[in-house]
C-alpha positions as CSV (number, residue, x, y, z in Angstrom):
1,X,19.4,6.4,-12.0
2,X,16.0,5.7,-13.9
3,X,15.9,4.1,-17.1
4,X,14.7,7.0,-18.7
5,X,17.8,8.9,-17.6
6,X,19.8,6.7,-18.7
7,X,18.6,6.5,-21.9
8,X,17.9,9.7,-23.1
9,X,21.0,10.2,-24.9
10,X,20.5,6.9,-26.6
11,X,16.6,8.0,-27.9
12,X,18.1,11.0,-29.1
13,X,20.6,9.5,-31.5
14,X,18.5,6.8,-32.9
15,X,15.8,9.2,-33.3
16,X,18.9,11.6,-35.2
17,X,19.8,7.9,-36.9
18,X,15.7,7.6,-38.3
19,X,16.5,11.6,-40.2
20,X,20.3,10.4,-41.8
21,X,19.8,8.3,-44.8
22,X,22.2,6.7,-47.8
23,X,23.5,9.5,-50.2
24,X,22.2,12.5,-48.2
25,X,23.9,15.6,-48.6
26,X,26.7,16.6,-47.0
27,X,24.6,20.1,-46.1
28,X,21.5,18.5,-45.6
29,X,23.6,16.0,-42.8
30,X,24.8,18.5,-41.4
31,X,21.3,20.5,-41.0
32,X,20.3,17.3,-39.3
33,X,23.6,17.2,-36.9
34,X,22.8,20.4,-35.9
35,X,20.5,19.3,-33.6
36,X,22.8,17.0,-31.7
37,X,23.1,19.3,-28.7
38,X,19.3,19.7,-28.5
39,X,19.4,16.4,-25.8
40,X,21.6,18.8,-23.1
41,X,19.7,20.8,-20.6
42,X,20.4,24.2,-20.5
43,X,23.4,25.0,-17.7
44,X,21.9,28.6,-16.7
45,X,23.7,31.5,-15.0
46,X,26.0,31.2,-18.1
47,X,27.0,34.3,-20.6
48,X,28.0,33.4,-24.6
49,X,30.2,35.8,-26.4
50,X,31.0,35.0,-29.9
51,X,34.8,36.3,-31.0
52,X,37.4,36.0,-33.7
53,X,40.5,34.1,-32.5
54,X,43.3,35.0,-34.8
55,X,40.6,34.3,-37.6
56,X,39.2,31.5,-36.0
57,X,35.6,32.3,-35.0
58,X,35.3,31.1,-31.8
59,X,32.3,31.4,-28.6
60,X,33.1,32.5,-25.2
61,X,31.2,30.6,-22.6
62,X,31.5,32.6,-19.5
63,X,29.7,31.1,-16.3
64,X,28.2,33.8,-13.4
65,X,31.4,34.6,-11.5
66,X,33.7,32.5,-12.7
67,X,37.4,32.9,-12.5
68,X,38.7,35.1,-15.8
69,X,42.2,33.8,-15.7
70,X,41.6,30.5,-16.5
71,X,39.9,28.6,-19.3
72,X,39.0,24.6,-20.6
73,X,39.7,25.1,-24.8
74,X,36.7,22.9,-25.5
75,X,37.2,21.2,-29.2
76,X,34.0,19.9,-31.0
77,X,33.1,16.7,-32.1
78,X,31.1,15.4,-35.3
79,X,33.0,13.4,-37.1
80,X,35.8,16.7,-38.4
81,X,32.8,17.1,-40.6
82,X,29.7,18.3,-38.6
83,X,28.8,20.0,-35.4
84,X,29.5,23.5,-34.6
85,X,30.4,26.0,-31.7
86,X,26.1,25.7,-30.9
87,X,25.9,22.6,-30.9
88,X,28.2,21.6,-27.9
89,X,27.8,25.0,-26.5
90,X,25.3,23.7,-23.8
91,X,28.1,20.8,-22.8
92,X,30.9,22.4,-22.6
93,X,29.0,25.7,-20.6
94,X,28.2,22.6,-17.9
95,X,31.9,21.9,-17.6
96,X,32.6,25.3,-17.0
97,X,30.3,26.1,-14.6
98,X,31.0,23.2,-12.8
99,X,35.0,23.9,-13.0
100,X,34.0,27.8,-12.4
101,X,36.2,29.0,-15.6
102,X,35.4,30.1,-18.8
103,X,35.5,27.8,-21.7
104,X,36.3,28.7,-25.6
105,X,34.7,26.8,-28.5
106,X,36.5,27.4,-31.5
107,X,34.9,26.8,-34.8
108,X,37.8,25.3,-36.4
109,X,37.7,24.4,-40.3
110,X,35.8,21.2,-41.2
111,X,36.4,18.2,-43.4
112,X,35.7,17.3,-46.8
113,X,35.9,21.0,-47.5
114,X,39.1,21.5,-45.4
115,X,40.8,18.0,-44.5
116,X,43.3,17.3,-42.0
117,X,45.5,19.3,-40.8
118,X,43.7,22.0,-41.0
119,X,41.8,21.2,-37.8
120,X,44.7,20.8,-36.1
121,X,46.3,23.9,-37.3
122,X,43.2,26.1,-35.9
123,X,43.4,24.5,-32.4
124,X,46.7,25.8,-32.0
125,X,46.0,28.6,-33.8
126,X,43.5,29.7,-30.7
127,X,45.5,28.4,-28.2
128,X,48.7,30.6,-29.1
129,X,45.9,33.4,-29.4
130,X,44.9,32.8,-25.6
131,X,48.3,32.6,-24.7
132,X,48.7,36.1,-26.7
133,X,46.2,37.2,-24.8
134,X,47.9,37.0,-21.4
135,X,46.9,33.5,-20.0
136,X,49.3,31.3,-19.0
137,X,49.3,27.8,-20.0
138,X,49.5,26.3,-16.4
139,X,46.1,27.8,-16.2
140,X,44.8,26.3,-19.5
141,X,43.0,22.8,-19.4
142,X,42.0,21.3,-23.0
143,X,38.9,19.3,-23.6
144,X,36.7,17.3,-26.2
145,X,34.5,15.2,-27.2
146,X,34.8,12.1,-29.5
147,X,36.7,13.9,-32.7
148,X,37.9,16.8,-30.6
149,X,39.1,14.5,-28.3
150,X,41.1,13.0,-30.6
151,X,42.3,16.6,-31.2
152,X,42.6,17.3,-27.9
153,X,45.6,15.2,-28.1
154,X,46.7,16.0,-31.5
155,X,46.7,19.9,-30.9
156,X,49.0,19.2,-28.0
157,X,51.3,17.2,-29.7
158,X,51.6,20.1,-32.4
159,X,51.7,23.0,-29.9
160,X,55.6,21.1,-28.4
161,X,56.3,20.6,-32.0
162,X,56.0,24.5,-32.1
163,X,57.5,25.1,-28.3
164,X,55.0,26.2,-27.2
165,X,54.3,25.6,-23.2
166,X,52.1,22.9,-22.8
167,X,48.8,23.5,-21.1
168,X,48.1,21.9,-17.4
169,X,45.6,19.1,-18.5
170,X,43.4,17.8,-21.2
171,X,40.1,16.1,-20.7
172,X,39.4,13.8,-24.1
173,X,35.6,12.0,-23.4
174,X,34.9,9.4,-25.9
175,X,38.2,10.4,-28.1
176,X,38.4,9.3,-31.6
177,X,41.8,8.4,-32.5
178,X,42.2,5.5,-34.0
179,X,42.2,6.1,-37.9
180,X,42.6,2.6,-38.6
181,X,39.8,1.7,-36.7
182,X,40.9,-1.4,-35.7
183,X,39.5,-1.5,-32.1
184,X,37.9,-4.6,-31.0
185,X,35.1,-2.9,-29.4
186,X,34.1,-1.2,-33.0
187,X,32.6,-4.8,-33.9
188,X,32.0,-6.2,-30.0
189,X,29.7,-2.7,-29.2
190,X,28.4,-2.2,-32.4
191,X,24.7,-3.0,-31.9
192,X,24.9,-1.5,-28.6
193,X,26.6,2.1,-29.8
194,X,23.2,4.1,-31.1
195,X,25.1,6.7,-33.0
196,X,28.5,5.3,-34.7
197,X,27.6,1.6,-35.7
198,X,28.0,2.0,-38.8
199,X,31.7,0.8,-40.3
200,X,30.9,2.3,-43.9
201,X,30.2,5.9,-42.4
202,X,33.7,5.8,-39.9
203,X,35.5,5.1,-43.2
204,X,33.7,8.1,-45.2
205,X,34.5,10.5,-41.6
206,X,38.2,8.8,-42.1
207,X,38.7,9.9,-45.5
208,X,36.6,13.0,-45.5
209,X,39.2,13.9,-42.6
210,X,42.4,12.8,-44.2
211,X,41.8,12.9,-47.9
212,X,43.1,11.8,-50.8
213,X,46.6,11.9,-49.5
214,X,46.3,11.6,-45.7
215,X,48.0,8.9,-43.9
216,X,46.2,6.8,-41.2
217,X,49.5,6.5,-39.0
218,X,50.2,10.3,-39.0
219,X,50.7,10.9,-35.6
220,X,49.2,14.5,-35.7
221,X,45.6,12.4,-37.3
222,X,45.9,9.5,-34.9
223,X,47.7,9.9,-31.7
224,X,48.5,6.3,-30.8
225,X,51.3,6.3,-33.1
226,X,52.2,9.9,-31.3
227,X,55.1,9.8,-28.9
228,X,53.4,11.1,-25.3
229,X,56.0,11.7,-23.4
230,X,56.2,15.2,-21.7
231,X,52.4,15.5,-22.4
232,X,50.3,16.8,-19.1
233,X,48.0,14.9,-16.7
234,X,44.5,13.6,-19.2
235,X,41.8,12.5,-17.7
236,X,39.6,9.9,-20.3
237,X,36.1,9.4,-20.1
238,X,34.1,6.8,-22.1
239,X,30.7,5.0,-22.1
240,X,31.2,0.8,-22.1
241,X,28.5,0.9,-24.4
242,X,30.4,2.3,-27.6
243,X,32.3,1.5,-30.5
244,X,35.1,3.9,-29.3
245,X,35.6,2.0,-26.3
246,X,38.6,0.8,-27.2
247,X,39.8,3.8,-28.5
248,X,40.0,4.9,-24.8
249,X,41.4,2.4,-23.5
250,X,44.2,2.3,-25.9
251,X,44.8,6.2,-26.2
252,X,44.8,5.8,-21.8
253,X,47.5,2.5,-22.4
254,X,49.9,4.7,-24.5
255,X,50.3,7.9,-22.4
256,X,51.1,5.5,-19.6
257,X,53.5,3.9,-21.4
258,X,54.9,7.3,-22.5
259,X,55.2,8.2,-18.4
260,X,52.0,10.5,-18.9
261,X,49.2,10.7,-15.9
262,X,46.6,9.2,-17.2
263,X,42.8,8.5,-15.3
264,X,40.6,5.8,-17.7
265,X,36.8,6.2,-16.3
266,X,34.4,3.6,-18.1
267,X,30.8,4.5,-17.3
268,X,29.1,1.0,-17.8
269,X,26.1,1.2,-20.3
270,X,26.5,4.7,-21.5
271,X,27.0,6.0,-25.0
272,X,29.2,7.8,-26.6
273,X,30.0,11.1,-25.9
274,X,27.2,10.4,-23.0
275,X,28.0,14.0,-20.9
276,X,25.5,15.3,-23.6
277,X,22.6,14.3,-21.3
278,X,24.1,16.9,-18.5
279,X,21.2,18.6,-16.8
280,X,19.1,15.8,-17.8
281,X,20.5,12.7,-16.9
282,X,22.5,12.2,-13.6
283,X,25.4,10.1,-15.0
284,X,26.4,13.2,-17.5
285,X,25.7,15.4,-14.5
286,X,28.2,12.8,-12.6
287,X,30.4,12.9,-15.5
288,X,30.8,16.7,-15.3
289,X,31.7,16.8,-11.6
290,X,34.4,14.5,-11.6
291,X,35.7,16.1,-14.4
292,X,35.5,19.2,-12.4
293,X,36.8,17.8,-9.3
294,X,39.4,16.8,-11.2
295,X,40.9,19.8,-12.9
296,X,40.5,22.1,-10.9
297,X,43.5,21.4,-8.6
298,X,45.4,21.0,-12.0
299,X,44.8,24.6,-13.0
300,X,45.4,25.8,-9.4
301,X,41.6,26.3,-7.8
302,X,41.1,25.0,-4.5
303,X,38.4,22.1,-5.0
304,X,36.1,23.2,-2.6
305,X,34.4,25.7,-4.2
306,X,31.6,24.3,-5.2
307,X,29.6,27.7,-4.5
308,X,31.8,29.0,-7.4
309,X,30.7,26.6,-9.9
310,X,27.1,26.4,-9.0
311,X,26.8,23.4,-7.4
């Protein structure tokens, strides 16, 4: 891979980083945010249809000839505060295509406005709906990126607590879990990470998300104090390049210990939440397959179909 694939995720942050200043406004930040998916090459051959998901407004992303009966719940990151269904529209469709299912992006509730756990809540909220809506959970995969894979996790955990059936898999990539943030890599990486290297901002996200009242050690905020067990196969992703790193590892670590299948890829030099680049940048595009090769077996689609997914 050249340099400038490689890097084109990084350019894009910093240059995001030059627009985000001390004491902007929340609206204003997010304005800016709202650009993060801009750095994705558009997937193609893919359909968006935006819905209500028991209230939840949600967006269909529905690959050429995909199979209907099975869908990747793809949770949003930025932070619980920022980012949107739009901007990770273009990632997510990727994974999809490549998987040859539809995806849903729900627009769950963000913080200050809404803290924790009302994220949560509206992640199970549209799972139940899909589940209400005929699919079966052996032929539901979850994903997310960076504070949705955090809730990737988190959603599961609250969907047992509810007995509901569990999905088949989960796919967090660059999760954010650790509300402590106490990860050796969030000093080690931090003038390496171009996006979240700044310790004052991860405590702002951390109380923006939990407020005044929130606990860092709730298990259904920060999943390493979560007991695992019984959860499905996860497959981790991560770039050795961010302050998250750790985050990974640790999350990977625990559902081990809890008897949980768990896969732990580190993609050396890469940032966080690196799968952005996909369609750009062949270690996103790299990413996406093996994600793909991955799940598919998991939500019962022969992995040789490569024609189905468009690749």
């Amino acid at each position: 891979m050249s340099n400038g694939q490689a890097d084109v995720v990084k350019a894009h942050f910093e240059a995001l980083g030059r627009e985000i200043s001390p004491g902007m406004s929340l609206a204003h930040w997010r304005d800016v945010v709202e650009h993060y998916g801009d750095v994705t090459g558009e997937p193609g051959g893919v359909d968006y249809l935006e819905v209500e998901a028991a209230g939840v407004p949600a967006l269909w992303v529905v690959p050429k000839g995909c199979a209907q009966d099975r869908v990747v719940l793809c949770l949003h990151g930025g932070g619980f505060a920022t980012c949107s269904i739009y901007t990770h529209r273009k990632m997510f469709a990727h994974l999809a295509k490549e998987m040859g299912v539809r995806a849903l992006i729900p627009g769950f509730r963000r913080s200050p406005e809404h803290p924790h756990p009302a994220q949560v809540d509206d992640a199970v909220v549209v799972y139940r709906w899909l589940l209400e809506e005929g699919l079966a959970a052996d032929r539901i995969a979850f994903a997310g990126d960076s504070a949705g894979g955090g809730l990737a996790v988190t959603a599961m955990l609250l969907a047992r607590a509810q007995g509901l059936p569990l999905p088949a898999a989960s796919m967090p990539l660059s999760p954010w879990v650790d509300m402590e943030a106490g990860g050796e890599s969030m000093v080690a990486n931090r003038d390496k990470d171009a996006l979240l290297n700044d310790a004052q901002m991860t405590q702002t996200l951390i109380g923006m998300f939990l407020g005044e009242d929130g606990d860092v050690q709730d298990p259904y905020a920060n999943p390493l104090y979560a007991d695992l067990t019984g959860l499905p196969p996860m497959y981790i992703q991560v770039g050795g390049d961010e302050t998250l790193l750790d985050d990974a590892r640790r999350l990977a670590e625990h559902a081990r210990k809890a008897g949980v299948e768990a896969r732990l890829d580190v993609f050396e030099g890469q940032q966080h939440t690196f799968q952005l680049g996909a369609g750009r940048a062949s270690q996103a595009d790299e990413a996406i397959r093996r994600l793909a090769g991955w799940a598919r077996p998991k939500l019962g689609l022969q992995d040789d179909a490569t024609a189905a997914s468009g690749g």
